[in-house]
C-alpha positions in Angstrom: 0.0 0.0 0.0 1.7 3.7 -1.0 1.7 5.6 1.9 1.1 9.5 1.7 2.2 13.0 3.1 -1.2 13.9 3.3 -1.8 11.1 6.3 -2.0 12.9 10.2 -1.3 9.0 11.5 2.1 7.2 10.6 0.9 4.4 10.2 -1.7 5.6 8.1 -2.2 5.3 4.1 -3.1 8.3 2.3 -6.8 9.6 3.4 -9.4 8.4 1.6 -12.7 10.3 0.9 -15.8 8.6 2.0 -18.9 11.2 0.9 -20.7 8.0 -1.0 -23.3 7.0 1.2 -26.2 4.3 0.3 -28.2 6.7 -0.3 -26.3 7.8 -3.6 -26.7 3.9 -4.6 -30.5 3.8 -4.4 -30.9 7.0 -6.2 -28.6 5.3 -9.0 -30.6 2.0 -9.2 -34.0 4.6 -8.7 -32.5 6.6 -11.7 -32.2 3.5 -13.8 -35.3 2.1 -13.3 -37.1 5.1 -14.3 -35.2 5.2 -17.4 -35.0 1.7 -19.0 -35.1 3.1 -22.5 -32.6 5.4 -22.4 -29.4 5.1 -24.5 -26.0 3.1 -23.3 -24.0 6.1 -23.5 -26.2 7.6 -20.8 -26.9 4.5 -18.7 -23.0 4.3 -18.2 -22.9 7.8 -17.5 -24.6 7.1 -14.2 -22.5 6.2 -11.4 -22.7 2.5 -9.9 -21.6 0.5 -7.3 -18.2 -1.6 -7.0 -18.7 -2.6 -3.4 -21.3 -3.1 -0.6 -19.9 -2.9 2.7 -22.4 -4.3 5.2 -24.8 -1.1 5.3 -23.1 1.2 3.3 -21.8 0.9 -0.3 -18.4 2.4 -2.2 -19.4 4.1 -5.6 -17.3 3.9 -8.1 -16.9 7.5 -8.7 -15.5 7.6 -5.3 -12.9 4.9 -6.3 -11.9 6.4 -9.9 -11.5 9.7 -7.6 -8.8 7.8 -5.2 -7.2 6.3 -7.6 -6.2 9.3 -10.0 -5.0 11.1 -6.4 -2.5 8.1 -6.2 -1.4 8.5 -9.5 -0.9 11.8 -9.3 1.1 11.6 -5.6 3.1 8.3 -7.1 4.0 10.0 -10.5 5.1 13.8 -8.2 7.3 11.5 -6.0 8.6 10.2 -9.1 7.7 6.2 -7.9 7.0 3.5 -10.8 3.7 3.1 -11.7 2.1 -0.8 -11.2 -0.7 -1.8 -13.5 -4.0 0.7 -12.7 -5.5 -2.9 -11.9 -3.5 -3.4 -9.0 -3.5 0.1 -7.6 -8.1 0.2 -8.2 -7.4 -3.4 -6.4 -5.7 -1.7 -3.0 -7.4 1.3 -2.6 -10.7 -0.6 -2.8 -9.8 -2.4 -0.3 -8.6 0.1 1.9 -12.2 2.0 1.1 -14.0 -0.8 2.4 -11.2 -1.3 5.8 -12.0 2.4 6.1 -15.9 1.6 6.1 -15.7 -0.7 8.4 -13.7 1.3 10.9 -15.5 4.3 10.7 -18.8 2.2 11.7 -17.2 0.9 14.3 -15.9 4.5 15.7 -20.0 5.5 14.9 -21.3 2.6 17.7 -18.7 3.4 20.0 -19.5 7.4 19.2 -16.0 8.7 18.4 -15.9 12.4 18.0 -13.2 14.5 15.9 -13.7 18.3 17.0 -12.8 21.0 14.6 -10.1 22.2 16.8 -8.8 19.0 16.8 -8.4 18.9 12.8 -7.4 22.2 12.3 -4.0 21.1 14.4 -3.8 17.9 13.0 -3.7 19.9 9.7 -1.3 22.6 10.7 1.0 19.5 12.6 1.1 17.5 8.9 2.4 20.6 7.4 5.1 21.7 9.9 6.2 17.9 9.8 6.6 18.5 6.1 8.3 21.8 6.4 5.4 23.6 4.7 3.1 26.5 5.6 -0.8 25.3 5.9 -1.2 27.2 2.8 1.3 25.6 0.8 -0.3 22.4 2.1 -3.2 23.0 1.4 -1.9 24.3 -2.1 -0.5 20.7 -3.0 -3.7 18.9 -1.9 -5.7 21.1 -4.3 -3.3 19.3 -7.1 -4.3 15.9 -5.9 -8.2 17.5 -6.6 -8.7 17.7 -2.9 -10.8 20.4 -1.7 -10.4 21.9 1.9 -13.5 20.5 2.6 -12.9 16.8 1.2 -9.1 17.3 3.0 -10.7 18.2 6.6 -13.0 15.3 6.1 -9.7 12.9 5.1 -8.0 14.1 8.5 -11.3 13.6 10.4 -11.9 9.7 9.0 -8.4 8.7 9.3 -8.4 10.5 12.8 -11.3 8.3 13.7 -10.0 5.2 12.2 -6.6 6.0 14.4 -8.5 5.5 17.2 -10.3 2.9 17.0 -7.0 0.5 16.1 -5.6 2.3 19.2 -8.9 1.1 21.2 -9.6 -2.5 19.8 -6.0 -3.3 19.0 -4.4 -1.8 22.0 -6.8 -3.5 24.6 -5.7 -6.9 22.8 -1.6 -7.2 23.1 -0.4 -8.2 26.8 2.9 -7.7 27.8 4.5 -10.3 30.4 7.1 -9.4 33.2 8.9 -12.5 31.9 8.9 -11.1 28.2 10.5 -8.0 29.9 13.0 -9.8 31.3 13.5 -11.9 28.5 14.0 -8.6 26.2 16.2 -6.8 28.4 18.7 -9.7 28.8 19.0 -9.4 24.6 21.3 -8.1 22.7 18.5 -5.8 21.7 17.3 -5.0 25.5 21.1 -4.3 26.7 21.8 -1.9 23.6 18.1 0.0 24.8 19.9 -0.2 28.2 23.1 1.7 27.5 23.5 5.3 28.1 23.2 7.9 25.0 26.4 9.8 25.0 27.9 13.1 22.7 31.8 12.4 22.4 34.5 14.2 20.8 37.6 12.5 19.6 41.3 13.1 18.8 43.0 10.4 17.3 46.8 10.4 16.9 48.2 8.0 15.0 51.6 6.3 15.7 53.3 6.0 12.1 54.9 2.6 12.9 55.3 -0.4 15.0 58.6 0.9 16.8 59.0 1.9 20.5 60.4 5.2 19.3 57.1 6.2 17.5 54.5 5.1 20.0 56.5 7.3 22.4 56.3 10.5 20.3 53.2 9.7 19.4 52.1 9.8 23.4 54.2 12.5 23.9 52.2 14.8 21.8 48.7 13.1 23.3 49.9 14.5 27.0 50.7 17.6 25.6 47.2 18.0 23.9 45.8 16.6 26.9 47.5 19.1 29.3 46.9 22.2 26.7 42.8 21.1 26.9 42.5 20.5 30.8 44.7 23.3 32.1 44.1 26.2 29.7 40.8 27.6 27.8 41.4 26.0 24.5 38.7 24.4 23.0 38.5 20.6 21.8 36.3 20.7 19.0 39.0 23.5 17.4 42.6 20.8 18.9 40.4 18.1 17.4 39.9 20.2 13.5 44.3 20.9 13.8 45.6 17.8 14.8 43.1 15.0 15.3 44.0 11.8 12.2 40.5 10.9 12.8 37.7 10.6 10.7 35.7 13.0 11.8 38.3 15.7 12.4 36.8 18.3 9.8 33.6 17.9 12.3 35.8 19.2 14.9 36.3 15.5 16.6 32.5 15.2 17.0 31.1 12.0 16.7 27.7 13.0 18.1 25.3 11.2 20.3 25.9 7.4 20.5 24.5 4.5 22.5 27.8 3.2 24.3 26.9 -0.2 22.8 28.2 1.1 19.5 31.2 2.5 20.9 34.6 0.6 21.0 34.8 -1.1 24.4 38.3 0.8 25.3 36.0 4.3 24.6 32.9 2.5 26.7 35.2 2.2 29.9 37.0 5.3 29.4 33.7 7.6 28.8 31.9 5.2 32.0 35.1 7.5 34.0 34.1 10.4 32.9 31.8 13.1 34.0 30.0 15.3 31.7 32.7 18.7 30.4 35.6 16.0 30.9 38.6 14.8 28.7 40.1 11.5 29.2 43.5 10.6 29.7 45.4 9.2 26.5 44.9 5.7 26.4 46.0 3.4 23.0 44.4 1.1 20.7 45.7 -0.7 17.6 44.4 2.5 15.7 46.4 4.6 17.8 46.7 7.1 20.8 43.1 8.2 21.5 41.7 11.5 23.7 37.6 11.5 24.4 35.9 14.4 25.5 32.5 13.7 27.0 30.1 16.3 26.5 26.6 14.9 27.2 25.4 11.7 28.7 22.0 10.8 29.4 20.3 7.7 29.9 21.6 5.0 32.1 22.1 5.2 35.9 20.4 6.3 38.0 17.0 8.4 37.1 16.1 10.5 39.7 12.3 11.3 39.6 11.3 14.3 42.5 7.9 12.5 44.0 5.5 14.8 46.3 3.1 13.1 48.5 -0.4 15.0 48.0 -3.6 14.8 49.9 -6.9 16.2 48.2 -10.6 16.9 49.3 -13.2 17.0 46.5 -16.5 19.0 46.5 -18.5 18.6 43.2 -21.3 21.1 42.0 -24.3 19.3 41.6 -28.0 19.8 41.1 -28.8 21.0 44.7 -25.2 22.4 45.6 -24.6 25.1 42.6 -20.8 26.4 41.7 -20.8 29.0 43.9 -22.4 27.4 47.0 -19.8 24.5 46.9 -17.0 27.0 46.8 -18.5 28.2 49.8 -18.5 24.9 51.8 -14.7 23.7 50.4 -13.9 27.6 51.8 -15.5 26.7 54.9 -13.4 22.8 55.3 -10.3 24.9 54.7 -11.1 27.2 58.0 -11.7 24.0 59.9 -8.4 22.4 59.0 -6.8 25.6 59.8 -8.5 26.0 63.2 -6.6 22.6 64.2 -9.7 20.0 62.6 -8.0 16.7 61.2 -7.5 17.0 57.7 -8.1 13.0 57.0 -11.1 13.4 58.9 -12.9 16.2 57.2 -11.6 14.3 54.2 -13.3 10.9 55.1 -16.2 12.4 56.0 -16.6 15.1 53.0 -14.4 14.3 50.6 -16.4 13.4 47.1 -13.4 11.3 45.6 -14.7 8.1 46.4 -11.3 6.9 45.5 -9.2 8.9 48.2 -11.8 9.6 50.6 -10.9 6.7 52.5 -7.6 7.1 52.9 -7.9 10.4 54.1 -7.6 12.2 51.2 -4.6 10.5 50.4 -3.3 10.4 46.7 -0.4 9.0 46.9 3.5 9.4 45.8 3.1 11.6 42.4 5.4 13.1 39.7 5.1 16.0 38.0 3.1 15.5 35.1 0.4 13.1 36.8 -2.6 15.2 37.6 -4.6 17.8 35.2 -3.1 21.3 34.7 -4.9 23.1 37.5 -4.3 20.9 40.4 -0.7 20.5 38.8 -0.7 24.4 39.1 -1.7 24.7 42.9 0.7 21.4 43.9 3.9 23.7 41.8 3.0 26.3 44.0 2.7 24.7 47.4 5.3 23.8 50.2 5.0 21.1 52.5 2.9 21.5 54.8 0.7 24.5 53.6 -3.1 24.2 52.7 -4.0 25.6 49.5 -6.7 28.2 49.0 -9.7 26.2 46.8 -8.8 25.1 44.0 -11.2 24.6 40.8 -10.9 22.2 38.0 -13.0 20.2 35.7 -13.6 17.7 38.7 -14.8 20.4 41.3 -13.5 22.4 43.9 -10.2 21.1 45.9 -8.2 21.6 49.2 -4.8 20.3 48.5 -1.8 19.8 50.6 1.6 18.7 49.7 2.6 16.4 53.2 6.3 15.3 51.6 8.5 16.0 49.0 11.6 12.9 47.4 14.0 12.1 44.9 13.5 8.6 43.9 15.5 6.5 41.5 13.4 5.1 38.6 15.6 4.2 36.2 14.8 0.1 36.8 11.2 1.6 35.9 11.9 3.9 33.1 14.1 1.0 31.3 11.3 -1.6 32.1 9.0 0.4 30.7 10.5 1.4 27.1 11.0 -2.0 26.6 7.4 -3.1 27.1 6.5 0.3 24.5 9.1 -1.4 22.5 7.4 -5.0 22.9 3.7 -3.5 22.4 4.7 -1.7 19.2 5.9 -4.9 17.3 2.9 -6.7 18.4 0.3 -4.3 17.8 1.6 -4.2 14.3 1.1 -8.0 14.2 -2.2 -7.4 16.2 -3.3 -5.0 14.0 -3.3 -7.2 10.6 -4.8 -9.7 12.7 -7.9 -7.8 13.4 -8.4 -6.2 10.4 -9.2 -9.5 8.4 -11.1 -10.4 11.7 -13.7 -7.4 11.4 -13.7 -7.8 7.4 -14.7 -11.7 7.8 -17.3 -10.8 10.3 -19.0 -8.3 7.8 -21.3 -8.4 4.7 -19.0 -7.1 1.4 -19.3 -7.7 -1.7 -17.5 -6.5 -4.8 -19.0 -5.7 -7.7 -17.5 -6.5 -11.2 
C-alpha cells in the first residue's frame, strides 16, 4: 500500500474520501429504473456501485476519484507506476477497511472536533516543512478540496482510534517477556547510556617503540593544553586530530555506548560530563575523548511529592458557587486545628481517596490535570492551598512530603514493554483487520 504525506497517522495510508453513502446507490438503481429506454451512453454515464460494505456501499466515482489522487502523488514522488489494476485493487480495499472502521468508531460514538483537525492539519504541514497554505496548495493538485481534506484528516483521525482502542486493549505484555527482552542483545543496547563524544586520534606511524612514544608524547601535551588552559576541543580536534571525523571538529555526536569501542565505553563510564580523558592506546592509535553529554543510564532520579486532596463537586442542589462556599468553609476548619483525614473521610467526594484520608499518593510532576498540577507547583510542605477549581470540582490540597526517587529500573522496564507493544500491535493489527472484514457483509461488484 503507498503511503502519503497527506496522512496525520504514521501508520496511516493516504486519506481516503468517503462522501458515498447508500443513499447515492439507491438514487442510482432509482434513476435506472425510471429510465430503462434510455441510451447506453447515458446508462454508463450514471454512477454505480463496486462494493457493498455491510450497510453502506463504495461508488465507483469515489474509487476512480482515489485512484487518480494516487497517481498523481506516485507520478510527483517520481515512484514506478504498477498496472492501474492493482492500484483500483488496493485502494478498494482500503475503502471498504475504512468503512468498516469508521462504523465501528460510529457505535462506539468517536468524536473529531474542529479544533482538533485544524491542528492535525497545521501539525502534517510543519512535519513536512510547509506552511498550511502551501499544504493546502499541493492537496488542491491531488483534486482535494479543503472540505474533502478536513474530512480525510477527520476519517483517518477516527480510524486512528479505534486501532488504538480494539488493538491496544488486545496485546499483553509479560514481566517475563520484559525480562526476557532486556537480557537481549537488543534490551542491553536500549539499556546503554546515550552519549555526545568528541575524539582526537593520533596516529603512531609505525610499529617501533620510538614512534608510540612521540606519538604519546604529543597526546599529554594535547591533553595538558585542553584541561589546564581555555582552548577548545572541537578547534585541537579540526588541527591535529588523524580521525575521521576531524573536519567535524572530533565530534562524533550522540551514541549509544553499545556502539562505541569497548576501550572508549570504559574510558567515557570514568568520565563526568565537560571531561577529557587521559590518552589511552588502541591498535588504531593514541586516543583522547571528551565527553560532552550523557544521558540515559544510571540512575533516574524522579522528584515525587506526596499529596492529599478533598473533592467537593457542584451538583443539582449544591450550585458552583455554593460548593466553593462549603470547600472555603473545610479549609477554615483544617486551619482552626480540625483533622484533615477526617474532614476528608467524611466530605471528601473522591470516592477513590476519601478513604484514605484524602490521600493520593506518591506523584510526579506531570500526573494530575493542569490546574491541580498548578496549585501542587506552587505549594510547600505542609501549607493548605486556597480552593482550587478544575474540571472535577473544587479542591483543598496539601503537599505532606516532597523525594528524589531512582526510577531508572522503571523507566528502562517500561521502554521496553512500549518497545514489545509496538511490534505486536503491528502483528495485532493485521490480525484484526481481516477479523472485522470476515465478520461483515461485502461484496465486490464486477
Amino acid at each position: 500500500m503507498v503511503m502519503s504525506p497527506w496522512s496525520p497517522e504514521v501508520k496511516q495510508p493516504y486519506p481516503l474520501l468517503k462522501t458515498a453513502v447508500a443513499s447515492m446507490a439507491a438514487l442510482s438503481i432509482t434513476m435506472l429504473s425510471f429510465y430503462p429506454s434510455a441510451p447506453r451512453a447515458e446508462l454508463e454515464a450514471l454512477d454505480r456501485i463496486v462494493a457493498i460494505v455491510n450497510e453502506d456501499v463504495v461508488m465507483a466515482s469515489e474509487l476512480n476519484e482515489q485512484v487518480e489522487m494516487m497517481v498523481k502523488q506516485m507520478l510527483r514522488s517520481q515512484q514506478q507506476l504498477p498496472p492501474r489494476e492493482v492500484i483500483e485493487s488496493q485502494v478498494l480495499e482500503k475503502l471498504i477497511q475504512d468503512r468498516l472502521q469508521i462504523e465501528i468508531g460510529k457505535r462506539a460514538g468517536v468524536q473529531i472536533s474542529d479544533d482538533e483537525i485544524n491542528r492535525a492539519l497545521e501539525d502534517t504541514a510543519r512535519n513536512q516543512g510547509l506552511t498550511l497554505e502551501e499544504f493546502v496548495s499541493y492537496a488542491h493538485q491531488d483534486g482535494l478540496t479543503l472540505s474533502k481534506l478536513r474530512q480525510n484528516f477527520k476519517n483517518d483521525m477516527v480510524v486512528a482510534r479505534v486501532q488504538q482502542a480494539m488493538v491496544s486493549r488486545r496485546i499483553e505484555i509479560t514481566d517475563q517477556e520484559i525480562d526476557n527482552f532486556l537480557n537481549s542483545e537488543e534490551g542491553k543496547f536500549l539499556a546503554s547510556p546515550d552519549v555526545n563524544v568528541g575524539h582526537i586520534l593520533i596516529r603512531v606511524p609505525d610499529s617501533s617503540t620510538d614512534a608510540f612514544n612521540q606519538a604519546m608524547a604529543d597526546a599529554e601535551v594535547l591533553h595538558n593544553r585542553l584541561t589546564t588552559g581555555s582552548e577548545d576541543f572541537r578547534q585541537v580536534a579540526l588541527t591535529h586530530s588523524a580521525g575521521p571525523n576531524a573536519l567535524q571538529g572530533g565530534d562524533l555526536g550522540w551514541r549509544k555506548t553499545a556502539q562505541l569501542p569497548a576501550l572508549f565505553t570504559q574510558t567515557l563510564d570514568a568520565l563526568e560530563p565537560g571531561q577529557v580523558s587521559e590518552p589511552f592506546r588502541s591498535d588504531a592509535g593514541i586516543h583522547l575523548l571528551k565527553l560532552y553529554e550523557r544521558r540515559g543510564g544510571g540512575e533516574q532520579l524522579i522528584e515525587q511529592k506526596q499529596i492529599r486532596h478533598i473533592l467537593l463537586k457542584p451538583n443539582e442542589i449544591r450550585n458552583d458557587e455554593a460548593t466553593r462556599a462549603q470547600i472555603a468553609a473545610l479549609r477554615e476548619q483544617i486551619l482552626e486545628n480540625e483533622n484533615f483525614g477526617e474532614l476528608a473521610r467524611q466530605y471528601s467526594e473522591d470516592t477513590g481517596s476519601a478513604l484514605k484520608g484524602g490521600d493520593l499518593g506518591w506523584s510526579t510532576k506531570g500526573q494530575f490535570v493542569p490546574g491541580f498540577e498548578n496549585a501542587i507547583d506552587q505549594l510547600e510542605i505542609g501549607v493548605l492551598s486556597e480552593p482550587v477549581l478544575t474540571q472535577y470540582g473544587w479542591h483543598l490540597i496539601e503537599v505532606t512530603d516532597q523525594r528524589k526517587q531512582d526510577f531508572s529500573t522503571e523507566i528502562l522496564r517500561n521502554q521496553a514493554s512500549n518497545q514489545l507493544r509496538q511490534r505486536k500491535y503491528a502483528e495485532e493489527l493485521q490480525v484484526w483487520l481481516e477479523e472485522i472484514r470476515n465478520e461483515a457483509f461485502i461484496e465486490i461488484k464486477s
